[in-house]
Residue, then its C-alpha position, 0 to 999 in steps of 0.5 A: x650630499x645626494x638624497x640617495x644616501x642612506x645610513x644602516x647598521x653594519x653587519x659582518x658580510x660588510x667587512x671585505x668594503x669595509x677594509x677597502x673603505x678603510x685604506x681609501x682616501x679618508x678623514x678618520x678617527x680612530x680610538x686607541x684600542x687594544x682591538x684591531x678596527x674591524x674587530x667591532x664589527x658585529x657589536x653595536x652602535x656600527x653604523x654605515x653611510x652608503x650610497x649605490x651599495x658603496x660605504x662612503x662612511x662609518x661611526x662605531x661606539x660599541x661599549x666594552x664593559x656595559x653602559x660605556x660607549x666610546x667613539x671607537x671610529x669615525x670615518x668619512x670619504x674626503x669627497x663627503x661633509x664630515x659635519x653633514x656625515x655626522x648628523x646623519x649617522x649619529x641620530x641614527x646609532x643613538x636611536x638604534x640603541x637602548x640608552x640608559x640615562x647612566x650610559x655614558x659617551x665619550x671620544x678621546x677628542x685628538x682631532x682638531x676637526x672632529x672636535x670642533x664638529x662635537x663641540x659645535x654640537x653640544x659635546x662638552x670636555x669632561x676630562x684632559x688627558x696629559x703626556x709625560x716623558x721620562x726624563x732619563x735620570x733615575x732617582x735615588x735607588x728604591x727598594x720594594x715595599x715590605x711583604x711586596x714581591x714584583x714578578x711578570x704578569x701571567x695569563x692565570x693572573x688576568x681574572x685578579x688583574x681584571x678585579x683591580x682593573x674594576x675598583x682602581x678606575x671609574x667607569x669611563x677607564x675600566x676595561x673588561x676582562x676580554x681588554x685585559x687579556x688582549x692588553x697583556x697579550x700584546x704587551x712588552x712587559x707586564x707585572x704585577x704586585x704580590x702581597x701574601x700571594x695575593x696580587x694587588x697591583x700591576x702594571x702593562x707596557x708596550x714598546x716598539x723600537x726605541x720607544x716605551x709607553x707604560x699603557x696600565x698601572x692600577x693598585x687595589x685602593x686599600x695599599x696605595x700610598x705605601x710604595x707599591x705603584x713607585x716600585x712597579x714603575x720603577x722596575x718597568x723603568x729599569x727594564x727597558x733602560x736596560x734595553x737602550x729604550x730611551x723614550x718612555x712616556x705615560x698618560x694619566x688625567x690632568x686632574x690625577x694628582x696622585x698619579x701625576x705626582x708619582x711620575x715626576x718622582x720617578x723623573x717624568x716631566x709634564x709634555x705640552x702635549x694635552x687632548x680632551x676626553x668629550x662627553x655627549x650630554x643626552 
């Protein structure tokens, strides 16, 4: 690289090159996220590489909820080193922030490329998340839980579903409440659990033409193991079997056992298709 490259932290009247930069010849990583990319901008670690006022590259990992940072967005001109990008504007973004030493960092690593950059650099895999397939078939027929009524989410349900969101996750996973909504916003199909008028459980989906992915599924701990996570992936099941989608997949840990186990009841198989979750140790 020439010396007259120079990191800074991004800025709003940095959009217009940024979707420029964006749609040019790139390597990119892009977390899946519920916000659009540039919707980061102005939330900070967002940081850009620039040489003669021209963005030559860029990496995000604002938190969603407090003291979690992930990689949102890695991005980096092909005429440039991505390791040698990398070293310039990740010193750089960690500094400009107040880190706690709770705070975490993480990447969903499916990059072959850039995890081996991460790796190299001290990164290590904190988790695995793994893919399941639906299967097609149907178990036998499963009634709800007693007491339990599954009905579509509504907006006014976001600020319970936000609750269970919290207490259902560790804090790598959680989301906040602005995520919910725009989860729920751009969902498929999306329900909840109701117990004596209270909800306990839901779940979000997306789908596009002949594909369905279930997104979210959380259940207040005091009522799993009762049936109510089966009965809600259930019902999304037969909803979008009913519209002639025949590809559902879920993700879940590798070490979620009780998650794993509930899918392959409901006729879900295990992929080959695995990525690591790696965590910078600082």
């Amino acid at each position: 690289m020439t010396t007259d490259i120079k990191p800074r932290a991004a800025n709003k009247s940095d959009y217009s090159q940024l979707a420029v930069f964006l749609n040019s010849r790139i390597k990119i990583h892009r977390h899946l996220d519920w916000r659009a990319t540039l919707d980061w901008l102005g939330y900070q670690p967002f940081w850009i590489l620039e040489q003669n006022s021209h963005i030559q590259a860029l990496l995000a990992f604002p938190p969603d909820i407090p003291d979690v940072y992930w990689v949102r967005l890695f991005a980096v001109s092909c005429a440039y080193s991505a390791e040698k990008t990398w070293d310039k504007l990740f010193p750089k973004a960690l500094k400009s922030q107040p880190f706690k030493p709770e705070s975490t960092i993480v990447i969903l690593a499916y990059l072959d490329w850039l995890k081996e950059i991460l790796l190299t650099r001290g990164w290590q895999e904190r988790q695995r998340v793994i893919l399941l397939k639906w299967s097609g078939s149907f178990p036998e027929t499963l009634k709800n839980p007693k007491g339990i009524i599954i009905r579509p989410m509504l907006y006014s349900d976001l600020q319970q579903v936000a609750r269970i969101d919290h207490v259902s996750f560790e804090s790598i996973w959680r989301h906040s409440t602005n995520a919910i909504m725009r989860a729920f916003g751009q969902s498929s199909y999306s329900t909840v659990a109701e117990h004596e008028e209270k909800v306990i459980a839901y779940q979000i989906s997306h789908s596009e033409i002949l594909r369905a992915h279930l997104a979210r599924l959380a259940i207040v701990p005091d009522f799993r193991n009762k049936g109510i996570g089966t009965a809600l992936v259930q019902d999304m099941l037969s909803h979008f079997h009913k519209l002639w989608i025949g590809e559902i997949t879920v993700n879940t840990q590798l070490n979620n056992y009780a998650s794993i186990r509930l899918y392959k009841k409901l006729g879900f198989t295990i992929t080959k298709e695995s990525y690591p979750i790696l965590a910078y140790l600082h």
